[in-house]
C-alpha positions as CSV (number, residue, x, y, z in Angstrom):
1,X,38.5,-22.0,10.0
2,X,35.9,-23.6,12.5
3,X,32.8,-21.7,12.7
4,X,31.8,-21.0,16.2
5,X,28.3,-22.6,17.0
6,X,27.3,-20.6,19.9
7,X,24.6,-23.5,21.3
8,X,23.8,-21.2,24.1
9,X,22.9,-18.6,21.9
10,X,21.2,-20.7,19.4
11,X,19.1,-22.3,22.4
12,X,18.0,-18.7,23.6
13,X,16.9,-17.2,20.0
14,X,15.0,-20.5,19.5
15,X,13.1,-19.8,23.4
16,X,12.9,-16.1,22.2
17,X,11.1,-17.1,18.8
18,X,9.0,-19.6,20.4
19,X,7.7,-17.3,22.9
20,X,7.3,-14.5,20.6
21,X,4.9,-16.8,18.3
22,X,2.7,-17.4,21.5
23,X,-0.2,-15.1,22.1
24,X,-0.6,-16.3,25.7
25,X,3.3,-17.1,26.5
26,X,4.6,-20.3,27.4
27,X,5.8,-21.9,30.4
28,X,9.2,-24.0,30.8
29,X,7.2,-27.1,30.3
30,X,5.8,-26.3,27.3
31,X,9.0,-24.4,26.0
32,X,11.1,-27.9,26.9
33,X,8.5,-30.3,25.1
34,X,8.3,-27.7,21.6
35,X,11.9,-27.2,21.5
36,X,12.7,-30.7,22.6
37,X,15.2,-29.2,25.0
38,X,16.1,-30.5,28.8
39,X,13.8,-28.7,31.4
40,X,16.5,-27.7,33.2
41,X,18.4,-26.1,30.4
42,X,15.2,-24.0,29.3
43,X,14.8,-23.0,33.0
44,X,18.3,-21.8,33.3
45,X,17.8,-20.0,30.2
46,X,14.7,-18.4,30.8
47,X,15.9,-17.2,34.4
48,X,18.8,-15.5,32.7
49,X,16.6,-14.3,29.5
50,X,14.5,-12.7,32.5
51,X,17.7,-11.3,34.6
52,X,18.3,-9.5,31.4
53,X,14.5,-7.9,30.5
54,X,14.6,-9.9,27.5
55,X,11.6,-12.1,28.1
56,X,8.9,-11.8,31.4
57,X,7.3,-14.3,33.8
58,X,3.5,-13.8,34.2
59,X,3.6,-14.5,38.2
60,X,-0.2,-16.1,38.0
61,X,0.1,-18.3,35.0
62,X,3.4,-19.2,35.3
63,X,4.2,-18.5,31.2
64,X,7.0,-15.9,30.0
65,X,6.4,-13.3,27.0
66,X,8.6,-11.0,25.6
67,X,10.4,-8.4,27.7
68,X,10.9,-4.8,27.4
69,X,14.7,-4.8,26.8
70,X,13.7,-6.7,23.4
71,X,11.6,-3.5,22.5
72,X,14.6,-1.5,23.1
73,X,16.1,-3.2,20.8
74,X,13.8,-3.4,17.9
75,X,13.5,0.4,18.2
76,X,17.2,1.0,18.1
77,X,16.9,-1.5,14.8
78,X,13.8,0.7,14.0
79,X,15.4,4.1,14.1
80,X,18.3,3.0,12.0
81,X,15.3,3.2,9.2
82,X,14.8,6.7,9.6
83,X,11.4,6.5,9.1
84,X,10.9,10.1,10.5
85,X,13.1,11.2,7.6
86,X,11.2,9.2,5.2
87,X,8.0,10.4,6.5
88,X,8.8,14.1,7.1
89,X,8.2,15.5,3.1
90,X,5.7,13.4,2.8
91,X,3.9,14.4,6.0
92,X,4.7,18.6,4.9
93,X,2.7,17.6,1.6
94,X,-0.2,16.3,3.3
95,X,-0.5,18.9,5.9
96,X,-0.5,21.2,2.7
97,X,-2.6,19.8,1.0
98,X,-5.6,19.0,4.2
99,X,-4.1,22.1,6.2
100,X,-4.6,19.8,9.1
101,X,-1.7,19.1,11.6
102,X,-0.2,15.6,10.7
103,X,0.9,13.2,12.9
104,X,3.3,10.3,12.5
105,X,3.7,7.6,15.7
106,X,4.2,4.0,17.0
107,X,2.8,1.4,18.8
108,X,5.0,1.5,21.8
109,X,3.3,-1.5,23.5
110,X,0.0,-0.4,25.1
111,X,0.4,2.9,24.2
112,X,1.3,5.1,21.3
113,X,3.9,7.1,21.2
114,X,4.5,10.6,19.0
115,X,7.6,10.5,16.8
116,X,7.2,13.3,14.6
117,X,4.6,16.5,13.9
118,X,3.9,19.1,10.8
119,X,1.5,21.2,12.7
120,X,-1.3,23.2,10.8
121,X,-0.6,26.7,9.5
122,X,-3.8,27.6,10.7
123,X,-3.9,29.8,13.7
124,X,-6.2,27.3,15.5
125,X,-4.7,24.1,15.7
126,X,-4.1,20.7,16.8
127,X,-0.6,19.9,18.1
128,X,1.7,17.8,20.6
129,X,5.0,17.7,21.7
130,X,7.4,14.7,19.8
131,X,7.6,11.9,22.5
132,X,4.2,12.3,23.5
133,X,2.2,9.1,24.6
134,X,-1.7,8.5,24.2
135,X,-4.1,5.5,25.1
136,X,-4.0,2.9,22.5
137,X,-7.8,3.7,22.1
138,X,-7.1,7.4,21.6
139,X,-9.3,7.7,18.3
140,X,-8.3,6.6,14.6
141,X,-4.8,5.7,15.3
142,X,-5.9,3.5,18.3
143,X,-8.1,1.9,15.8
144,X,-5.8,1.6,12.8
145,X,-2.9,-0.9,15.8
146,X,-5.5,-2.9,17.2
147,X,-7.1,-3.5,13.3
148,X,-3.7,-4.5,12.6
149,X,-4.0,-7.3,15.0
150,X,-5.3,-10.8,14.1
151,X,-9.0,-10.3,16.8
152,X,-7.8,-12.7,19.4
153,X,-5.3,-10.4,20.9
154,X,-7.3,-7.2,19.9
155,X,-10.4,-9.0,21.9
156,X,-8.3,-9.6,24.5
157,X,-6.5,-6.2,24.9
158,X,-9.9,-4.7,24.8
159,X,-11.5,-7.4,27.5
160,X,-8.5,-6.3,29.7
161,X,-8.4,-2.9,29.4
162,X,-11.7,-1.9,28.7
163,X,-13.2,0.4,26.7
164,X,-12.5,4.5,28.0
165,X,-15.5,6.9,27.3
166,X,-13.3,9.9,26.5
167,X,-16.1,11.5,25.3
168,X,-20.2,11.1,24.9
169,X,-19.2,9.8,21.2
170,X,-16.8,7.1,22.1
171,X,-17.5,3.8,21.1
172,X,-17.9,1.3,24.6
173,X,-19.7,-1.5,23.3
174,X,-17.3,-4.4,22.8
175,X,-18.9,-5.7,19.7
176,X,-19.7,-1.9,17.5
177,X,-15.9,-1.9,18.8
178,X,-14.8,-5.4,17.0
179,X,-17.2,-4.1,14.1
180,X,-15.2,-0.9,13.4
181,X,-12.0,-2.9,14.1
182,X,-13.3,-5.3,11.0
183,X,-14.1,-2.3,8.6
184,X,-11.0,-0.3,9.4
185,X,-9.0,-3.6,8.5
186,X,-10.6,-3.9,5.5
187,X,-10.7,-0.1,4.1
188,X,-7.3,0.5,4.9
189,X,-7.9,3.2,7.1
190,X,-9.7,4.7,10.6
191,X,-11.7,7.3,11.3
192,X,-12.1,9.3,14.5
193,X,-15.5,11.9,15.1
194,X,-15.3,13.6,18.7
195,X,-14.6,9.8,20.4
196,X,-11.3,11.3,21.6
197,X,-11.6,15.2,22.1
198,X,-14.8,17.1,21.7
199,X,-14.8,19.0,18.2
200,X,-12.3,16.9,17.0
201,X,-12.2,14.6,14.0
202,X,-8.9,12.6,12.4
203,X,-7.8,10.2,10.2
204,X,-5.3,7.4,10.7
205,X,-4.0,4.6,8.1
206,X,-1.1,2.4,8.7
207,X,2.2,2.1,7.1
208,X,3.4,-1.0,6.4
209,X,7.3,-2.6,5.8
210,X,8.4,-2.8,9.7
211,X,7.6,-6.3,10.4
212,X,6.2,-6.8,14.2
213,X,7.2,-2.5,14.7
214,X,3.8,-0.9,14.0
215,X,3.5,2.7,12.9
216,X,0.6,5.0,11.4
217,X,-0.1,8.4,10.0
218,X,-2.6,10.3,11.3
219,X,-4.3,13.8,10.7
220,X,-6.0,16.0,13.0
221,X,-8.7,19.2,13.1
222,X,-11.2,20.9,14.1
223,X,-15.1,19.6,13.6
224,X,-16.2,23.0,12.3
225,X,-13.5,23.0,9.6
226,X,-13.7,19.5,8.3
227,X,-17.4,18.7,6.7
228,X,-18.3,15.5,5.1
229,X,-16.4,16.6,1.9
230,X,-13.6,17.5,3.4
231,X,-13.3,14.1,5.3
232,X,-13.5,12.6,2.2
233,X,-10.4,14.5,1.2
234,X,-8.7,13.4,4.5
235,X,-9.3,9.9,3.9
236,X,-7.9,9.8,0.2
237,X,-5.1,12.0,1.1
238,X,-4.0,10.0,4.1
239,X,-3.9,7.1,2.9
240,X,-1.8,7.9,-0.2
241,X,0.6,9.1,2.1
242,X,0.6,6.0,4.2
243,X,1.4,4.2,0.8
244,X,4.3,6.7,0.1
245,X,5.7,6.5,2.9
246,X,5.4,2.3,3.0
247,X,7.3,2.4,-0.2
248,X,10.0,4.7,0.9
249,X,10.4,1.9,4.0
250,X,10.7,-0.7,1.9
251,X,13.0,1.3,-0.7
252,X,15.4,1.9,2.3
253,X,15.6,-2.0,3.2
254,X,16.4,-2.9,-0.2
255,X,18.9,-0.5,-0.7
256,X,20.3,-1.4,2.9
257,X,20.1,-5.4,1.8
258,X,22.1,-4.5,-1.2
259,X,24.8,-2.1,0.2
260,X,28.6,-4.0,0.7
């Protein structure tokens, strides 16, 4: 039998990977010269990659990124993981063992987004509905995402957004920012005293085994309950359960690679 080339197709994956490889997009011109592809077949392309939310055109620069309806996508591909399952007894054993209310999310472009809780069984507590959204420079777990970017495009998420002062503690200067960025990559894990809420401290590592879909674990309490040595404990504990969980992930895919 013939196999079906698809050249239209093929032409719009190899646009869609070239963009996605691009920190600061690319424009037609640029797309036609790397690809070595007819202008006009990259701007017909690009105008129906756009009509579809699958790539966006900057209307200053000219250059198209990635679209939304891409994100869609990859999440759809992402829940098909489970991660939440995965997660979920691992998360229980951690809030049992910190008593602190655990917190599992993703990187939902600038944002992060809440995909699952184990709240505290203390009676005071830190909690949040599932689907809730916070700043991408809400404490550790803001931290832990932009770490987890090469400093270009954490330097210039930061330059455009700015840094928030939540609260008197949070961290404004751009350079004790890129500093913490630099030590959280390298330990493996971020920590967050009162620069989000008042008499509140957390810990956030990441969990790794989802490509370009970014996701962390975090854990949250009060000041008064969480002294030096009990940070300590938060720090070790989450970021054992960041590693349990990554395993689990990567578990799943091999399992899913060798199913018929």
């Amino acid at each position: 039998m013939k196999r079906y080339g698809a050249p239209s197709v093929k032409k719009a994956f190899a646009i869609l990977s070239a963009i996605s490889s691009s920190k600061e997009g690319l424009g037609v011109s640029e797309l036609a010269r790397g690809l070595n592809m007819a202008k006009s077949t990259v701007h017909g392309m690009t105008l129906a990659l756009e009509e579809v939310g699958a790539v966006m055109r900057d209307p200053q620069t000219k250059r198209y990124k990635l679209g939304f309806t891409l994100l869609e996508i990859g999440r759809s591909a992402y829940s098909q993981i489970d991660l939440e399952t995965s997660a979920r007894p691992i998360m229980e054993d951690l809030m049992e063992k910190t008593q602190t209310s655990v917190f599992l999310g993703i990187l939902n472009w600038d944002h992060v987004t809440v995909l699952d809780i184990i709240e505290s069984r203390q009676d005071l507590k830190i909690t949040a509905p599932v689907g809730t959204t916070m700043p991408l420079f809400a404490g550790a777990v803001g931290k832990v995402f932009l770490a987890s970017m090469d400093e270009e495009q954490a330097a210039k998420i930061v330059k455009s957004k700015g840094l928030p002062q939540f609260t008197e503690n949070s961290i404004v200067d751009s350079e004790l920012y890129y500093q913490e960025l630099k030590r959280v990559k390298q330990k493996g894990y971020a920590v967050d005293d009162e620069e989000y809420i008042l008499g509140v401290r957390a810990v956030a590592s990441p969990i790794k085994g989802l490509g370009q879909l970014k996701s962390a674990i975090w854990v949250v309490g009060f000041k008064a309950s969480l002294d030096e040595k009990k940070m300590q404990t938060l720090i070790k504990e989450t970021q054992k359960a960041a590693e349990a969980i990554s395993r689990r992930i990567q578990e799943q895919l091999l399992n899913k690679r060798k199913a018929p």
